[in-house]
VEXLO-684663 format. One record per residue (C-alpha): residue number from 1; residue in one letter; chain; x, y, z. Coordinates in nm, 4 decimals, decimal comma. Example, Ala and Ser with C-alpha at 12.3 -4.5 7.8 and 13.67 -1.06 7.14 Angstrom:
// residues 2
- tinu	fiza	filum	x	y	z
- 1	a	A	1,2300	-0,4500	0,7800
- 2	s	A	1,3670	-0,1060	0,7140
END
This chain:
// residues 380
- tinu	fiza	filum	x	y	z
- 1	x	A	-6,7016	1,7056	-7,5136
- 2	x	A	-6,5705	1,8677	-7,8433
- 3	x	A	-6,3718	1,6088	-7,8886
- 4	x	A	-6,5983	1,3314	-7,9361
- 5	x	A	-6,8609	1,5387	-8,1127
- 6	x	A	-6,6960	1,6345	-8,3693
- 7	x	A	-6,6781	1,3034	-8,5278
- 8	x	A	-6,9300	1,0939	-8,4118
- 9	x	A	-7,1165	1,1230	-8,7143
- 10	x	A	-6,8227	0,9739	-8,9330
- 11	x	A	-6,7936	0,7168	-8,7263
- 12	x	A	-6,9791	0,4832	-8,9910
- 13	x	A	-6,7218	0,6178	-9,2385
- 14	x	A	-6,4121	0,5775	-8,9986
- 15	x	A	-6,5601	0,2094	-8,9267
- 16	x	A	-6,5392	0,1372	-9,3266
- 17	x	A	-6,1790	0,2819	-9,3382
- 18	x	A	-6,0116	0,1169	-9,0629
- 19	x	A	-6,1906	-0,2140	-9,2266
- 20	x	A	-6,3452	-0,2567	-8,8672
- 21	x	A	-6,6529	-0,3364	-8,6687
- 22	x	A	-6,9087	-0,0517	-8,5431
- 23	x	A	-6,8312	-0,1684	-8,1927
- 24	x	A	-6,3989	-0,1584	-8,2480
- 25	x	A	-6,4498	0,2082	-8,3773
- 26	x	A	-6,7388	0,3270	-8,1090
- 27	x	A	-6,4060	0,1894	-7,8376
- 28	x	A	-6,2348	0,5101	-7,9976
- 29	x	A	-6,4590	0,6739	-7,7839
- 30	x	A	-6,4877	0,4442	-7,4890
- 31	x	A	-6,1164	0,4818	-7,4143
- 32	x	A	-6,0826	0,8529	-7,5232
- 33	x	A	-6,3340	0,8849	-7,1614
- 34	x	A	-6,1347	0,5995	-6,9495
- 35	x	A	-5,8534	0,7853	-7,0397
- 36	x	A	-6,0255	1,1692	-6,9458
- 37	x	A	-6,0905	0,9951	-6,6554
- 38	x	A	-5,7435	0,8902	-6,5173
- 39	x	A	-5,6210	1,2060	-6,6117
- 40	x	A	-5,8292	1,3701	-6,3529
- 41	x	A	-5,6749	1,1537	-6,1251
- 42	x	A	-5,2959	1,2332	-6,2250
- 43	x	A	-5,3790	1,6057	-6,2507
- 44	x	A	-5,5938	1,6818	-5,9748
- 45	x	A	-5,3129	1,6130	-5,6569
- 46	x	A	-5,0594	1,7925	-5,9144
- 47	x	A	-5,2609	2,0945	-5,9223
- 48	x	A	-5,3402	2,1582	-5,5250
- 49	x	A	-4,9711	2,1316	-5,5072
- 50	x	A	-4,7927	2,2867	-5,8165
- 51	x	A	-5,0796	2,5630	-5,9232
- 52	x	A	-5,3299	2,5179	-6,2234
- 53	x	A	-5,1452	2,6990	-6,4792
- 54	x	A	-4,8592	2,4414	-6,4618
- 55	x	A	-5,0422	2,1604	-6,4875
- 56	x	A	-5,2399	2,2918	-6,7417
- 57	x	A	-4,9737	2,3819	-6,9674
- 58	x	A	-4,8667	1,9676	-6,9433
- 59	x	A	-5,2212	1,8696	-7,0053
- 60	x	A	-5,2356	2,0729	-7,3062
- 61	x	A	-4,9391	1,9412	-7,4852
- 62	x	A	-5,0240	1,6118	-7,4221
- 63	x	A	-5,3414	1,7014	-7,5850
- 64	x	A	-5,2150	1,8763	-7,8967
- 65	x	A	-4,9800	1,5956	-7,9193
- 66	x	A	-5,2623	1,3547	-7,9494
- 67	x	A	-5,3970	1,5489	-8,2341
- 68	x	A	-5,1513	1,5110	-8,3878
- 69	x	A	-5,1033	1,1677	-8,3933
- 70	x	A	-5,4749	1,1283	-8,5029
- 71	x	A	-5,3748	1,2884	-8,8102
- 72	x	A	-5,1023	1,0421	-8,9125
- 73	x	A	-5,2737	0,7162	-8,7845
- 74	x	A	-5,3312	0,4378	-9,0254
- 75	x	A	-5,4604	0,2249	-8,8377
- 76	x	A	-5,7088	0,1467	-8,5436
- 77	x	A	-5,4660	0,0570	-8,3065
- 78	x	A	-5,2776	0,3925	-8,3312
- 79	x	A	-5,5904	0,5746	-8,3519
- 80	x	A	-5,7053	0,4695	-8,0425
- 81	x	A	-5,3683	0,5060	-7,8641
- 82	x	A	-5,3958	0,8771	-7,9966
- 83	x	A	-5,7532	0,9123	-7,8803
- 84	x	A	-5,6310	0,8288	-7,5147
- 85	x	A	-5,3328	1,0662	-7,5252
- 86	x	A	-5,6194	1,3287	-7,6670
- 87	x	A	-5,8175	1,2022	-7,3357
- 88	x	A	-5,5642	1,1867	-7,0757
- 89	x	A	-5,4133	1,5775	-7,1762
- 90	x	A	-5,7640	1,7395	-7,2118
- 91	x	A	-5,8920	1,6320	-6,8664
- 92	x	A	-5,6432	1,8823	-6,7164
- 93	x	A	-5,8652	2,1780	-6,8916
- 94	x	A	-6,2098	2,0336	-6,7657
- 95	x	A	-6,0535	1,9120	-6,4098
- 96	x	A	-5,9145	2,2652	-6,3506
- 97	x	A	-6,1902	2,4604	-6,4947
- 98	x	A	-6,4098	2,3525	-6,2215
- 99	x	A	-6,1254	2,3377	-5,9415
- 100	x	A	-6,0471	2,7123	-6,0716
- 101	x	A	-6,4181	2,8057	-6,0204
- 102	x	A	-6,4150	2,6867	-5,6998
- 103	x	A	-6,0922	2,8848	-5,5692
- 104	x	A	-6,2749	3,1635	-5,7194
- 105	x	A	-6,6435	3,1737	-5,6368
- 106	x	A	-6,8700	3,0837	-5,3108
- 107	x	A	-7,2546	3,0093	-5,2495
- 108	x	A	-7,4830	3,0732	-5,5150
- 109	x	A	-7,2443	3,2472	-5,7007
- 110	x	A	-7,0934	2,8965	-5,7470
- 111	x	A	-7,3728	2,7297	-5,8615
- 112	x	A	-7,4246	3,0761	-6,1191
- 113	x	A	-7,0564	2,9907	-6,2186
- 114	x	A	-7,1174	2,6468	-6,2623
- 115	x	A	-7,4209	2,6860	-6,4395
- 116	x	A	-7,2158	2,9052	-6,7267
- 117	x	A	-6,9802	2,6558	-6,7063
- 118	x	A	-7,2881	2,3758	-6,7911
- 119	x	A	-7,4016	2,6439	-7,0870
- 120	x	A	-7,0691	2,6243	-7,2593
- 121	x	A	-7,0159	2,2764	-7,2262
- 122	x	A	-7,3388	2,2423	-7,3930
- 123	x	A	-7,2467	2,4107	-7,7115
- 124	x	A	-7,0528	2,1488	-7,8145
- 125	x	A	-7,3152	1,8810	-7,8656
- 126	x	A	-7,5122	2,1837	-8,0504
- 127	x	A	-7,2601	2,2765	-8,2775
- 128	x	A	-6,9547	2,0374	-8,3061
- 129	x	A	-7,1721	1,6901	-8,4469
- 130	x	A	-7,3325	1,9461	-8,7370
- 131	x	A	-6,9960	2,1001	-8,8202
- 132	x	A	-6,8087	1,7661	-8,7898
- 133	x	A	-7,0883	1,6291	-9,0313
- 134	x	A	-7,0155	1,9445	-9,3175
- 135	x	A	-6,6618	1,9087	-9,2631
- 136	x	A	-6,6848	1,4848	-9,3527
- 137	x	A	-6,8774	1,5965	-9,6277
- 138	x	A	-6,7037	1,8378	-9,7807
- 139	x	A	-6,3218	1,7345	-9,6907
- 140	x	A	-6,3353	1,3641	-9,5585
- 141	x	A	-6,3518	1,2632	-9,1840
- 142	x	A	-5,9775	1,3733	-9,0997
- 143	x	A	-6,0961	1,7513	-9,1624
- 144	x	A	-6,2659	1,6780	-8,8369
- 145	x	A	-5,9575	1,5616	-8,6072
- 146	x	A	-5,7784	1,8899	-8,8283
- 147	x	A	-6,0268	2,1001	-8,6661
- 148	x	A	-5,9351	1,9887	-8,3305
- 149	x	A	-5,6165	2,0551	-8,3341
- 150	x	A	-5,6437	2,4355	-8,4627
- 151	x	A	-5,8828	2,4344	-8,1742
- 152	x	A	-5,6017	2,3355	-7,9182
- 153	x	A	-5,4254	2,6244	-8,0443
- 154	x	A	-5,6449	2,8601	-7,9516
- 155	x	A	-5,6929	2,7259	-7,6075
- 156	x	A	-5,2913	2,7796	-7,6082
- 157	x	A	-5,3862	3,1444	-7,6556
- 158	x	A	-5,6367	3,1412	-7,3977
- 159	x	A	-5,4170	2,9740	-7,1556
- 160	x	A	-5,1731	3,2201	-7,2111
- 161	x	A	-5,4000	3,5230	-7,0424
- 162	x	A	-5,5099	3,2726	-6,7211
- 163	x	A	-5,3610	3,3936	-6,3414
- 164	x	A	-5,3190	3,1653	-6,1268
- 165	x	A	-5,6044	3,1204	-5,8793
- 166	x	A	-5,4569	2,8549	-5,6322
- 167	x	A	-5,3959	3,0941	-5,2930
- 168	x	A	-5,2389	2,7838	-5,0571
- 169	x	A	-5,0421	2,5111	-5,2050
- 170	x	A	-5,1146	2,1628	-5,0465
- 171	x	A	-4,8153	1,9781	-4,9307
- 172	x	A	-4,7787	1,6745	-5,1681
- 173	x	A	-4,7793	1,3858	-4,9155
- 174	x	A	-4,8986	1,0228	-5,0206
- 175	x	A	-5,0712	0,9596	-4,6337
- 176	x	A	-5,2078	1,3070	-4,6628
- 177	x	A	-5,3054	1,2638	-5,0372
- 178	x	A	-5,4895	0,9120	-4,9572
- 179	x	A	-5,6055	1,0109	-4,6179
- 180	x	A	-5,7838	1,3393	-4,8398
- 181	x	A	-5,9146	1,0704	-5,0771
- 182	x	A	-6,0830	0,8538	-4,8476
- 183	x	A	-6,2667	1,1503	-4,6770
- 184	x	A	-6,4078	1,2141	-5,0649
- 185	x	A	-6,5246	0,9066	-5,1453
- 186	x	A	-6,6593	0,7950	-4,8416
- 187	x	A	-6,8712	1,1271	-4,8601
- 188	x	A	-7,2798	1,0298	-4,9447
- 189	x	A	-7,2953	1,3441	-5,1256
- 190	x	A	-7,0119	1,2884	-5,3305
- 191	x	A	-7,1447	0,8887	-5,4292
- 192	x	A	-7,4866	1,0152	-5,5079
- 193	x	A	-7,3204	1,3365	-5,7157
- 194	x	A	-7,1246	1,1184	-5,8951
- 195	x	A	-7,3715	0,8563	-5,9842
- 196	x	A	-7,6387	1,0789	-6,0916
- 197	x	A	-7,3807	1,3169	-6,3008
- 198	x	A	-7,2554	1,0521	-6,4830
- 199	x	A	-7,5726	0,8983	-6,5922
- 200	x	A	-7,7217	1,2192	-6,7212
- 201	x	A	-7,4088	1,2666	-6,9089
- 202	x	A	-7,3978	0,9037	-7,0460
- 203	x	A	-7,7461	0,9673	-7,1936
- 204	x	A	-7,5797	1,2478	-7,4293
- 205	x	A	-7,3079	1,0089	-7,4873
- 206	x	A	-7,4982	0,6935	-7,6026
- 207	x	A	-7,7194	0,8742	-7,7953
- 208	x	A	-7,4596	1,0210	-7,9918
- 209	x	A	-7,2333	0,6776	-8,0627
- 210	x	A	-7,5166	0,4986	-8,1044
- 211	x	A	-7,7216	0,7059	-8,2920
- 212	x	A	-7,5309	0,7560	-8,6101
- 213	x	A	-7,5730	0,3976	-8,6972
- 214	x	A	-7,9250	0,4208	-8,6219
- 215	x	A	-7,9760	0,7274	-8,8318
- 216	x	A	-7,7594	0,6450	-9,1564
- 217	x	A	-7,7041	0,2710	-9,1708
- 218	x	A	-8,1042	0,1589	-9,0336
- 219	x	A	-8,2936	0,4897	-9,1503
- 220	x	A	-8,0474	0,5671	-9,4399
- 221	x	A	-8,0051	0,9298	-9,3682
- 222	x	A	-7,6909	1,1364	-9,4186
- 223	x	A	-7,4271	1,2150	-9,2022
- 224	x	A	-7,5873	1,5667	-9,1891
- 225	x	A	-7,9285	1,4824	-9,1083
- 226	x	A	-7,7446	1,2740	-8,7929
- 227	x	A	-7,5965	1,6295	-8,6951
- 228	x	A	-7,9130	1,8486	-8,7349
- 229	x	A	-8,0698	1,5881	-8,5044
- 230	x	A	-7,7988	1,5854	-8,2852
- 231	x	A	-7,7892	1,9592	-8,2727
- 232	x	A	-8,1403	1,9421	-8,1621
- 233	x	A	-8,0973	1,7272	-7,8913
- 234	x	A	-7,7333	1,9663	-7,8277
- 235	x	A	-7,9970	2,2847	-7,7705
- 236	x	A	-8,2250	2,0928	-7,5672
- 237	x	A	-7,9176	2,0130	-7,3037
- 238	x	A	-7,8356	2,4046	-7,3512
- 239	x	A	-8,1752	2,5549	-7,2798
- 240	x	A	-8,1973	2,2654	-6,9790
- 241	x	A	-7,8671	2,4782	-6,8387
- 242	x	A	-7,9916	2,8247	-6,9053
- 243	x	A	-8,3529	2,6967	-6,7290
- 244	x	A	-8,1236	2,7465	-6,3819
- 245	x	A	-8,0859	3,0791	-6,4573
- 246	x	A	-8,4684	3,1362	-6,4082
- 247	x	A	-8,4917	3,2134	-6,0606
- 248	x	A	-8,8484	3,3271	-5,8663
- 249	x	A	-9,0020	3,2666	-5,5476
- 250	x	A	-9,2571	3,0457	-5,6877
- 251	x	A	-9,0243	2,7939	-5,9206
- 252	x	A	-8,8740	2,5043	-5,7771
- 253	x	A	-8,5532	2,5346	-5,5749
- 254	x	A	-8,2591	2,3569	-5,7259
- 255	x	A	-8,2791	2,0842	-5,5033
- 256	x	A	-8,6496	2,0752	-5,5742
- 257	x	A	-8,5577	2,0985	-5,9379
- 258	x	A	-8,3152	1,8100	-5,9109
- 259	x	A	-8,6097	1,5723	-5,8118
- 260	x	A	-8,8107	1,6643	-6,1070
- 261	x	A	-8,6114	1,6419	-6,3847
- 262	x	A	-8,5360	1,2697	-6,2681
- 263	x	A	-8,8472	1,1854	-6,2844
- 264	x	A	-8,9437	1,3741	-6,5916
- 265	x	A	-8,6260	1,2548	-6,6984
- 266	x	A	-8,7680	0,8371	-6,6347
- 267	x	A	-9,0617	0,9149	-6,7739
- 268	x	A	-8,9438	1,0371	-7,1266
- 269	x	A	-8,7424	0,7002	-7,1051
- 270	x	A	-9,0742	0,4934	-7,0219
- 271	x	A	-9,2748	0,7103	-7,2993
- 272	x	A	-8,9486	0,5746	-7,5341
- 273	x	A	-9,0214	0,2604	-7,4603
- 274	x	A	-9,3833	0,2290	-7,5091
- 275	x	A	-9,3285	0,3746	-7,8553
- 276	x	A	-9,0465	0,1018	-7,9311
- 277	x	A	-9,3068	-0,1921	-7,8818
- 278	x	A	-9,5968	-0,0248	-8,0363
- 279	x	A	-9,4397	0,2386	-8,3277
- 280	x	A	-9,0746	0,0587	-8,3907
- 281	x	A	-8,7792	0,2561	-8,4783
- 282	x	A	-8,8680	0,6200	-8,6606
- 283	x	A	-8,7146	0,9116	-8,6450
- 284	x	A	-8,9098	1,0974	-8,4207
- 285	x	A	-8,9678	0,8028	-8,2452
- 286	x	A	-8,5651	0,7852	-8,1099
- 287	x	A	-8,5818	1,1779	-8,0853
- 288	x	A	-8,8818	1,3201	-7,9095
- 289	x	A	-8,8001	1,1184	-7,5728
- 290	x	A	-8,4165	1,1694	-7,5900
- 291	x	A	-8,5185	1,6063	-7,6510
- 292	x	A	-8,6805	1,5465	-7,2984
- 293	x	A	-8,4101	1,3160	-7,1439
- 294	x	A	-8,1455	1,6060	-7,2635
- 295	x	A	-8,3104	1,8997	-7,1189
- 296	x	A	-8,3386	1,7354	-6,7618
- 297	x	A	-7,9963	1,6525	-6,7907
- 298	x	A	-7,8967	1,9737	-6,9082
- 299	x	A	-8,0925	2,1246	-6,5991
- 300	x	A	-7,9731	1,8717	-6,3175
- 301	x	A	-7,5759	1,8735	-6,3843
- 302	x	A	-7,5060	2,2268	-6,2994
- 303	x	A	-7,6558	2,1994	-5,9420
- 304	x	A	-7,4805	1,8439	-5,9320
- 305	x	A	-7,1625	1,9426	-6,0354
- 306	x	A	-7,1853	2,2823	-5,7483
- 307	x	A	-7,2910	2,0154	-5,5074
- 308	x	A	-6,9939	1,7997	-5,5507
- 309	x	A	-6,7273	1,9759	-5,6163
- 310	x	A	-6,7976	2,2570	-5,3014
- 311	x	A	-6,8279	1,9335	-5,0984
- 312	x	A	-6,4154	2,0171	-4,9721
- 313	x	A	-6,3242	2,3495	-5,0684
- 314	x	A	-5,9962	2,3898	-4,9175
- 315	x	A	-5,8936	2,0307	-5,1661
- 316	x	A	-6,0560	2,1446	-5,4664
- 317	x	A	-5,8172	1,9903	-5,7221
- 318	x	A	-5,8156	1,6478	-5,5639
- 319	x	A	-6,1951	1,6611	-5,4769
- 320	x	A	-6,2633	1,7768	-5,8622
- 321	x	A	-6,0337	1,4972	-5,9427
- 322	x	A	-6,2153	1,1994	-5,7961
- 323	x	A	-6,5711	1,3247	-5,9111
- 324	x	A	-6,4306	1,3854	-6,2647
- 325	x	A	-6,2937	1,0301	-6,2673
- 326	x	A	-6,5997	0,8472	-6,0959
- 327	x	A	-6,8381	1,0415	-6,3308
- 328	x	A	-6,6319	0,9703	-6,6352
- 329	x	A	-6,5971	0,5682	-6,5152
- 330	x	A	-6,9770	0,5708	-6,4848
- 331	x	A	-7,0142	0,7063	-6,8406
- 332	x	A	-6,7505	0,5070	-7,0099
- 333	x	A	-6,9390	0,2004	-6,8404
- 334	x	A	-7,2479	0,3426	-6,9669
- 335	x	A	-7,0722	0,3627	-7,3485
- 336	x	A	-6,8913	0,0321	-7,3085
- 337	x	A	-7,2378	-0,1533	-7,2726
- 338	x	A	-7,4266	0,0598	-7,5515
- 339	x	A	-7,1694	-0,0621	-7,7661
- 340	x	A	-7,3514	-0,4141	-7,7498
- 341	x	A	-7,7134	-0,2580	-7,8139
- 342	x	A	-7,8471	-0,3635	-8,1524
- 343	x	A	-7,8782	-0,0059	-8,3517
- 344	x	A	-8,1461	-0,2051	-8,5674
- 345	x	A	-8,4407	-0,1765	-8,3150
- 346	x	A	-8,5338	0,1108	-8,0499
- 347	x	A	-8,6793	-0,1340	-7,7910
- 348	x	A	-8,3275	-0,2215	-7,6378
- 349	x	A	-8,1839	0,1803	-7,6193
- 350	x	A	-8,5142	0,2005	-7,4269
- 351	x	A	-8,4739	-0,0226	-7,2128
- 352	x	A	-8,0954	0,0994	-7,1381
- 353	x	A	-8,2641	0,4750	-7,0875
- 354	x	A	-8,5336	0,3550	-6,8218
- 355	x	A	-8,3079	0,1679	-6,6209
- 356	x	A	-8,0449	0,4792	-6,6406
- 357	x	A	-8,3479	0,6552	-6,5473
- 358	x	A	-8,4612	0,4912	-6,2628
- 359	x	A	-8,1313	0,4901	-6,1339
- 360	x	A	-8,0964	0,8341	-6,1265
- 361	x	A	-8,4166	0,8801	-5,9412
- 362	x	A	-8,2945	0,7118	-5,6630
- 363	x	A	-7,9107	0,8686	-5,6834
- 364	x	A	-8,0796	1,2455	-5,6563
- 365	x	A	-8,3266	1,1025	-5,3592
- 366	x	A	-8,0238	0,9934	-5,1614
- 367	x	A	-7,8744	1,3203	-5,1969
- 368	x	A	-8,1503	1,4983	-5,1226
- 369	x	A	-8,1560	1,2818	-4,8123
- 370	x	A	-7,8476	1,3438	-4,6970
- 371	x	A	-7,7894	1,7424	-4,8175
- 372	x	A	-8,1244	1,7889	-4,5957
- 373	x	A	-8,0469	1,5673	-4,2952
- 374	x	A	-7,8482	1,7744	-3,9853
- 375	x	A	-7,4648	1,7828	-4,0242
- 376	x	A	-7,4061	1,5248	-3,7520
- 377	x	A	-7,7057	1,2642	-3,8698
- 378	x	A	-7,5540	1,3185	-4,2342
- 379	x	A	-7,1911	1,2301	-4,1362
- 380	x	A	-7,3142	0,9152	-3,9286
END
């Protein structure tokens, strides 16, 4: 997540540089995620077989590499081909976060776990678009790829302190490894997980390629103002994740909390809409619906990401693996086709938002369905 918002709001700048099109340099992104999400599926088997630490010791220097290479690029082309080595190394650190969590924590202490790990993905979207947008400012846009990479050296340090968690190796056999796969994705919970995880995380995503364009080249604001915003809708995302710390017998269960932050979720997307064809495009007008969107997805993905990845305990990696790369396919999808909407009128991000919406609703009632049906009606 870092990674892309730290320099989303140069991305009008990098656009001008690179003597390209808004769309070409939003791709930057696009692949960066295609690329986090075949990683997932390169790492994950690697890791039930090898150990994490191993693997993530390859996905970091693939990572750092990247940086790198970001740094000396002069040219889109390279760029991009850096941006996917960036993508394909770092999705060894999400990938094995969760599969590490999971070798390490059961029950609701999962979805506690998982929820932390929800709160500190979420600081990135508060912080990283506001300090990318100082550091363009104040040093140009490369500051903000420089940043990255003294980042990766940290996570070297951090990586240097992790035991590994992995307690029973998994033979690494293809029939076995495909066999494993099939039982995943034929899984309901799983497809509805999936879906609905990488819609609410898509919303985060458009928001913040599309928006910058929006903000500075239709409302001519800075690229700070486009951070502050984007720090706003950042906290929003981060209270939604602390909201599942709340617990009391009278709130909402999470499954009961899943339901209604779809549908609050839709609604801020209809309310978006409305505004659109009556208001136009204003600043508060883009930002008061997407504050609600963020906080439902903020509140959602933690019990979505415990539902799917505790789905096959005993495969972890590979189960982590495939939801990583269907959610990430979903959202790249997602980005691919918000590169195409117009950034000079609201009405069509609207209608992008209520149809990501609606589809949500009906991913989170299917697994609902299914995580409340018996075992044996739920498996036919």
């Amino acid at each position: 997540q870092l990674a892309i918002d730290i320099y989303v709001p140069a991305l009008p700048t990098m656009a001008q540089y690179f003597e390209t099109s808004a769309q070409a340099i939003q791709s930057s992104v696009t692949i960066y995620l295609m690329a986090y999400a075949f990683g997932q599926l390169f790492f994950g088997p690697l890791a039930d077989a090898y150990g994490r630490k191993k693997i993530l010791v390859l996905g970091m220097a693939m990572f750092t590499g990247g940086c790198l290479l970001t740094l000396t690029a002069n040219n889109l082309e390279t760029f991009i081909l850096a941006r996917c080595l960036q993508g394909f190394g770092i999705a060894a650190t999400n990938l094995l976060a969760k599969a590490i969590i999971t070798d390490s924590f059961s029950g609701m202490a999962l979805i506690h776990a998982f929820t932390y790990m929800a709160i500190a993905w979420g600081l990135a979207p508060i912080l990283a678009p506001v300090i990318g947008a100082h550091l363009q400012t104040a040093f140009g846009w490369r500051s903000c790829l420089t940043f990255l990479l003294i980042y990766s050296f940290a996570m070297w340090s951090v990586l240097s302190r992790y035991r590994e968690t992995l307690k029973q190796p998994v033979h690494l056999n293809p029939k076995t490894l495909l066999k494993n796969a099939v039982m995943v994705l034929k899984s309901p919970v799983f497809q509805s997980c999936f879906l609905a995880q990488g819609l609410c995380y898509s919303i985060l995503l458009v928001f913040n390629i599309v928006g910058p364009f929006m903000v500075q080249e239709t409302l001519h604001k800075p690229p700070t103002y486009f951070g502050y915003l984007a720090l706003a809708i950042g906290l929003m995302y981060f209270l939604g994740g602390i909201s599942n710390r709340i617990h009391h017998p009278s709130l909402p269960t999470p499954e009961q909390r899943l339901r209604i932050g779809a549908r609050v979720m839709t609604g801020a997307a209809v309310v978006m809409l409305i505004l659109a064809l009556t208001v136009g495009l204003q600043v508060w007008t883009l930002m008061l619906p997407v504050l609600f969107m963020a906080f439902c997805a903020g509140a959602m993905y933690p019990t979505l990401m415990a539902k799917g990845n505790s789905i096959f305990p005993h495969i972890a990696g590979l189960t982590s693996a495939i939801l990583g790369f269907a959610l990430l396919l979903v959202s790249s999808l997602m980005m691919g086709l918000a590169g195409f909407v117009p950034f000079h009128s609201l009405t069509p991000m609207a209608i992008f938002f209520v149809i990501v919406g609606l589809t949500v609703v009906s991913m989170v009632g299917k697994l609902l369905h299914h995580l409340e049906a018996p075992a044996g009606a739920s498996a036919a």
